[in-house]
C-alpha atoms as one frame of an Amber mdcrd trajectory, in Angstrom:
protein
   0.000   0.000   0.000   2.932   2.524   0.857   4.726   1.249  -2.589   1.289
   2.295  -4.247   1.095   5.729  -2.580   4.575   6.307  -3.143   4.295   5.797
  -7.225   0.898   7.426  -7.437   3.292  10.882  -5.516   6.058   9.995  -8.163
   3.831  10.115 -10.747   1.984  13.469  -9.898   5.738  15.488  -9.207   6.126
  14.529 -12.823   3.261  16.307 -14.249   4.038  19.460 -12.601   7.637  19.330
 -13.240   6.958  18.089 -17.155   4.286  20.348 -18.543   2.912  19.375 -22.280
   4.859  21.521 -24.723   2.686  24.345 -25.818   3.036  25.295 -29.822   2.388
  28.858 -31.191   2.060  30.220 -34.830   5.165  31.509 -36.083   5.768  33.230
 -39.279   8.939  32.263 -41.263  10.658  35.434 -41.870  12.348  34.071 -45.352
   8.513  33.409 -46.587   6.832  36.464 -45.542   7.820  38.854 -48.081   6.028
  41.406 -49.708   7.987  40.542 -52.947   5.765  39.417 -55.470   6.341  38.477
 -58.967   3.431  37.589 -61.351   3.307  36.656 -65.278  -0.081  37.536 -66.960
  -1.181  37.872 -70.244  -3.594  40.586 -71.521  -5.886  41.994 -74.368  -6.096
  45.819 -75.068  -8.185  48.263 -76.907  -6.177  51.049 -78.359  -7.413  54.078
 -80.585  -3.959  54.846 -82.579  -2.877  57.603 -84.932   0.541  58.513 -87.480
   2.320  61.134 -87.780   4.165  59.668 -90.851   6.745  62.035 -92.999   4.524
  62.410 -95.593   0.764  62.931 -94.337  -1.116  62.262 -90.908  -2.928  58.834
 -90.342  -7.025  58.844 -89.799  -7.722  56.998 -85.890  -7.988  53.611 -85.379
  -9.287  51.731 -83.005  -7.728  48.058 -83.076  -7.968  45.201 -80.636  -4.693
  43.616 -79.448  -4.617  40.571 -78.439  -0.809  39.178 -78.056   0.561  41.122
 -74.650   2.546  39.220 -72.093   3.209  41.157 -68.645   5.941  39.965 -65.655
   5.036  42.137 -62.660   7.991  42.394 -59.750   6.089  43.849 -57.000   9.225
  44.953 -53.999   6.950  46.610 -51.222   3.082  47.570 -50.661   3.908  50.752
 -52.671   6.117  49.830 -55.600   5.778  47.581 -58.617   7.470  47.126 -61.915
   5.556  46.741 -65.049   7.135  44.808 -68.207   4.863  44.107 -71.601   6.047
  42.171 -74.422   3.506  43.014 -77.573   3.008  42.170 -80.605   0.633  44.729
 -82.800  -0.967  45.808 -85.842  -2.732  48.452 -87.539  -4.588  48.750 -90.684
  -5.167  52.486 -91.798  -7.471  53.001 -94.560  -6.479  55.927 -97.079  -8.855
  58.909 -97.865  -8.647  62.268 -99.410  -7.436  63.975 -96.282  -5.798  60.786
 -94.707  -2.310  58.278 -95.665  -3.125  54.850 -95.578  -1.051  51.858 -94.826
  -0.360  48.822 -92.691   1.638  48.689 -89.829   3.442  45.588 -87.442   5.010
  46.305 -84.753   6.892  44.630 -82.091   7.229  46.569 -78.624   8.444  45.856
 -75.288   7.236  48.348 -72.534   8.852  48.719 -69.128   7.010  51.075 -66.305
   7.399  51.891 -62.472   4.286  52.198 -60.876   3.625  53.320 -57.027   0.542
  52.337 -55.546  -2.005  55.706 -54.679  -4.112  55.036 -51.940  -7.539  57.031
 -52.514  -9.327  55.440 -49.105  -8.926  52.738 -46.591  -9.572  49.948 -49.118
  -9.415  51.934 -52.261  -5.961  52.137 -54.414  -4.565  51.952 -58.184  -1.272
  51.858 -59.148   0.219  55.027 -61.120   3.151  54.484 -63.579   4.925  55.533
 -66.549   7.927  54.836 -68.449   9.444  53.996 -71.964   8.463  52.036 -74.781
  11.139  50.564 -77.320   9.857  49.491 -80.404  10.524  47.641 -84.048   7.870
  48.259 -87.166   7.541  48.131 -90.682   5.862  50.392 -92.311   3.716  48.758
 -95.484   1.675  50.103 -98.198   2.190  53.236 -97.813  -0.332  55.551-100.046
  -2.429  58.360-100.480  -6.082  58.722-103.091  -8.196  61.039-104.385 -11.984
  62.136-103.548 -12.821  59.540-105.689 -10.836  56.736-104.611  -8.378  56.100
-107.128  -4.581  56.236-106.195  -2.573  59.100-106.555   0.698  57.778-105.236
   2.621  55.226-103.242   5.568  55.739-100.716   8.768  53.419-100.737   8.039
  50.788 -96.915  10.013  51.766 -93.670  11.257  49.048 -90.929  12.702  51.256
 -88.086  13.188  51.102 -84.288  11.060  53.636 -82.299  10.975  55.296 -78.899
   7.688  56.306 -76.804   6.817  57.885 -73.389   4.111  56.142 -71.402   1.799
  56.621 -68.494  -0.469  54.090 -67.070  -2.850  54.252 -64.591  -3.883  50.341
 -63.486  -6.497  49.067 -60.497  -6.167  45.220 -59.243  -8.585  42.643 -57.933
  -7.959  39.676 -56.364  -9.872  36.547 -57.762  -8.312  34.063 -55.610  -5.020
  33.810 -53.441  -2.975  33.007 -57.120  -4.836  35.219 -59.627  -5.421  38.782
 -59.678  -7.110  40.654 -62.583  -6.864  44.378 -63.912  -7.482  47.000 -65.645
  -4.909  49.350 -66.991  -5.205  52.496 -69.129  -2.245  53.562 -70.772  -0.866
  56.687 -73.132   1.468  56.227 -75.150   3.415  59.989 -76.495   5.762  58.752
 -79.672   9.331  60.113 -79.398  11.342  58.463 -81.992   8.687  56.922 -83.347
   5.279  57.920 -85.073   2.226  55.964 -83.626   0.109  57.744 -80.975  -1.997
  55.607 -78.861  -4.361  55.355 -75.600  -5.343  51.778 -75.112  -7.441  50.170
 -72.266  -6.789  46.251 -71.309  -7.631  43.710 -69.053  -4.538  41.315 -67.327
  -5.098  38.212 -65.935  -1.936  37.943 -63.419  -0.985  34.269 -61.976   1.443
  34.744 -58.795   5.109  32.858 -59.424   5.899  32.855 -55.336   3.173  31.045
 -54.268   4.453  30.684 -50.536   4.607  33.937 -49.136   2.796  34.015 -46.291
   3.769  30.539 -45.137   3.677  29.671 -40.833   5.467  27.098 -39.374   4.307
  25.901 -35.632   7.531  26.219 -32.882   7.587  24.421 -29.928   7.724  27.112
 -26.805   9.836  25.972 -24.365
């Protein structure tokens, strides 16, 4: 009976002396990042116009459909913005306009800082450059009637463009966003003017961000 008593004290110093290990949430500093990087692809609206060297373009407005974007996002408040796009134009001649085809191949880089209106409401503002590669086809101009009054020799050249973009985000799930971006594109070295709208679809590349890992607490 003492033996008994003895084990059954034994045993009960040992659960005071041996608590159960309690666990806590703790976030892995290496995953919780505010670096983001996304790859989306996107189709745009754009109403476009030429200055060419030898008469002014009529507007067109064109949907393209073959734009690739990488987003780097570093912070809450900064992003970059890359666009590889592939585009054409078809301007039709008239008495006051030059007609003629243009394909172009542009890649677009932009820094945009994130403008917080209210609480919950913010859009990211941007701008920066646009380098660019087109040829310049069928170049002509015709009468009231119709009928052609003269052609102009094609141009391939590389071109240079000032942009600003103004683009909102919305989450669809915790590895797609979607958006909306306006842009406005000034020609430098080159002679197509253009505002376009589009819509993104971004897919997140870092998928474990906010990752927690459970640590004992001794």
């Amino acid at each position: 009976m003492a033996h008994n008593s003895y084990a059954a004290a034994i045993g009960g110093l040992n659960s005071i002396t041996e608590p159960e290990p309690n666990y806590i949430a703790k976030s892995e500093s290496a995953s919780q990042s505010t670096f983001v990087m996304q790859l989306g692809h996107g189709t745009n609206i754009s109403r476009a116009s030429v200055d060419d060297d030898v008469g002014q373009t009529d507007k067109l407005t064109s949907v393209q459909a073959l734009s690739v974007y990488f987003a780097n996002r570093l912070n809450q408040n900064i992003q970059y913005l890359s666009e590889v796009n592939i585009s054409k134009y078809g301007f039709k001649a008239s008495e006051s306009y030059l007609g003629q085809e243009i394909n172009q191949q542009g890649l677009r880089f932009s820094v945009q800082k994130n403008i917080t209106i209210f609480r919950d409401i913010s859009f990211w503002l941007g701008g920066g450059l646009e380098l660019s590669y087109s040829s310049y086809r069928k170049r002509h101009i015709v009468d009231s009637q119709g009928f052609l009054l003269n052609e102009y020799e094609n141009e391939t050249k590389p071109g240079l463009g000032l942009l600003l973009n103004v683009m909102q985000k919305w989450p669809i799930n915790d590895n797609m966003d979607i958006a909306a971006k306006i842009e406005y594109s000034v020609p430098v070295l080159q002679s197509v003017s253009r505002v376009s709208f589009g819509l993104i679809l971004f897919f997140n590349l870092n998928t474990n961000i906010n990752n927690t890992s459970l640590e004992e607490v001794e």
